[in-house]
N, C-alpha and C positions, 0 to 999 in steps of 0.2 A: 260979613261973617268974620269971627273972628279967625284967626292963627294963633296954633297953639305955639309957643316956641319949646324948646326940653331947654330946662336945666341942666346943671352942671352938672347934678345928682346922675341924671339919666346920661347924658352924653359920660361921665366913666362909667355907668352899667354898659351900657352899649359897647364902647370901647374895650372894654373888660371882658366881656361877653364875644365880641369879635377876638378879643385876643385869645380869647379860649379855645374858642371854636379854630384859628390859626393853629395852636399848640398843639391840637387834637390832632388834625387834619395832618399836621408837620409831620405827628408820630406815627400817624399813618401812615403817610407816604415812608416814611423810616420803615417800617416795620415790613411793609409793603414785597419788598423782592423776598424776603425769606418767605413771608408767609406764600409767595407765588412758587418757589423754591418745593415748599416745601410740597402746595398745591401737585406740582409738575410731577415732583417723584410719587405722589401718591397716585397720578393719571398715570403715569408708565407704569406704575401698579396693575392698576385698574386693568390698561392696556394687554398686559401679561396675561391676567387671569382670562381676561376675555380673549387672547390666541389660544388659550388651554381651554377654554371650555367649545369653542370654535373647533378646533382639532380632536376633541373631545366628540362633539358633533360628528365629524364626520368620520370618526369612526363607528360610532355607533351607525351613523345611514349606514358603512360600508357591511355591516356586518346583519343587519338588519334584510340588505339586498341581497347578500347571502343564505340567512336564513330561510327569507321569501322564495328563491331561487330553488331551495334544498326543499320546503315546503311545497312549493307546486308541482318538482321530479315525486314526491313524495305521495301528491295527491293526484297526479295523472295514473303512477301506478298501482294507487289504490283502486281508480275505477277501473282499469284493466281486469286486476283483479277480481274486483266484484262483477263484472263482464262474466270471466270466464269462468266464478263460482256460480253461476243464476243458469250458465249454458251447462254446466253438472246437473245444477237443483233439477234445473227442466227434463235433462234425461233422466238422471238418474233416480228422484222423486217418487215416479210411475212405478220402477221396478221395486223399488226399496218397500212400498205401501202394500204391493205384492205379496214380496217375502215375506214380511211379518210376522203373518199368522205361521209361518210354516218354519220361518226362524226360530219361535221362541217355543213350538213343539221341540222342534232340535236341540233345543237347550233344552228343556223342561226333562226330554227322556233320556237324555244322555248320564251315565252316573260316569264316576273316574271311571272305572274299571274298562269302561267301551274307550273313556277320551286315551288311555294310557294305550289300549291296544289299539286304536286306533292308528297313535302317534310312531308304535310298533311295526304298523303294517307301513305308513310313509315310507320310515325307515329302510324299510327290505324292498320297494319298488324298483329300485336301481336293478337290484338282480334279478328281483321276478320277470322284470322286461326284457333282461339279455336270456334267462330262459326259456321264456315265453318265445321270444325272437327264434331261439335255436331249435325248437318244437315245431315252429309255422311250417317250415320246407316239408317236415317227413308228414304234417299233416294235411301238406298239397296237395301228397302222392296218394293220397286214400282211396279219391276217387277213382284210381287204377288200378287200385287195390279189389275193393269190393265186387266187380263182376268173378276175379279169380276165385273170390271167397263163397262167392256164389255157385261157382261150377265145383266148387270144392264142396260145397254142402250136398249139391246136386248127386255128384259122383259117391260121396258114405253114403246117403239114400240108398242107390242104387246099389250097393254093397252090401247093406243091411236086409235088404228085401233078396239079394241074392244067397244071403246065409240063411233064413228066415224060409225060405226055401227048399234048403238041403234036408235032406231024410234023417231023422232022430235029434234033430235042432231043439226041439219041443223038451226031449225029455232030458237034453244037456242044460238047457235052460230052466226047467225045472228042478235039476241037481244042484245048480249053481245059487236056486232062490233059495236051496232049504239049508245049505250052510250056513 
């Protein structure tokens, strides 16, 4: 088999080609720390924004677990609530279904003129009660009263049937009718 050998042609591409590819490489490695330089600052960059958005984070969780926190004080005493409106509906439902009809007669026959006197009579309860209060005592004593009242009716009876009685009563009584 044969061997090729290169020419001189090819041994300076080659050579030429290697020295390119050296010069390239050289300018690399030259260029090399800045561009790392410059790499670097752009990572402590990088670095920055990601402790900001990190701290970022966790204020948002902090505040988050906040809300959550304020949200379930929020919704426990929402069912409490609705607890203790259902133990209403349940009493108070029955009686309310009741009134109704006798409610809305209430309304229906009412004109101002009753709701204003009405509002009138609240108005004066205050006194009618301390009156009313000062009346009770003397109306205690009534039933001590009434047998006296009794003998007192008894005894003008008895008086009247006594004159009623007397001689010429008739024809004083008849004087007295024709005036």
């Amino acid at each position: 088999m044969a061997v090729l050998v290169p020419g001189p042609r090819d041994v300076v591409r080659a050579v030429t080609s290697v020295g390119a590819w050296v010069a390239g490489t050289a300018g690399l490695l030259v260029s090399l720390p800045g561009r790392i330089s410059v790499l670097l600052d752009e990572i402590e960059l990088l670095v920055k924004r990601i402790d900001l958005v990190t701290s970022g984070a966790a204020e948002v969780h902090l505040r988050a677990a906040e809300v959550t926190d304020a949200a379930a004080t929020i919704t426990e005493t929402a069912a409490q609530l609705s607890t203790a409106a259902q133990e209403l509906l349940d009493i108070y439902q029955p009686l309310a279904l009741q009134a109704a009809p006798m409610a809305r007669r209430f309304v229906d026959e009412f004109s101002d003129e009753e709701v204003t006197a009405a509002i009138a009579l609240v108005d004066q309860l205050p006194e009618l009660t301390a009156r009313t209060n000062a009346v009770l005592p003397i109306l205690a004593t009534l039933d001590t009263v009434a047998p006296e009242i009794h003998q007192l009716l008894t005894t003008v009876e008895d008086v009247r049937h006594a004159i009623q009685g007397v001689p010429g009563f008739k024809f004083f009584k008849r004087r007295g009718a024709a005036d």
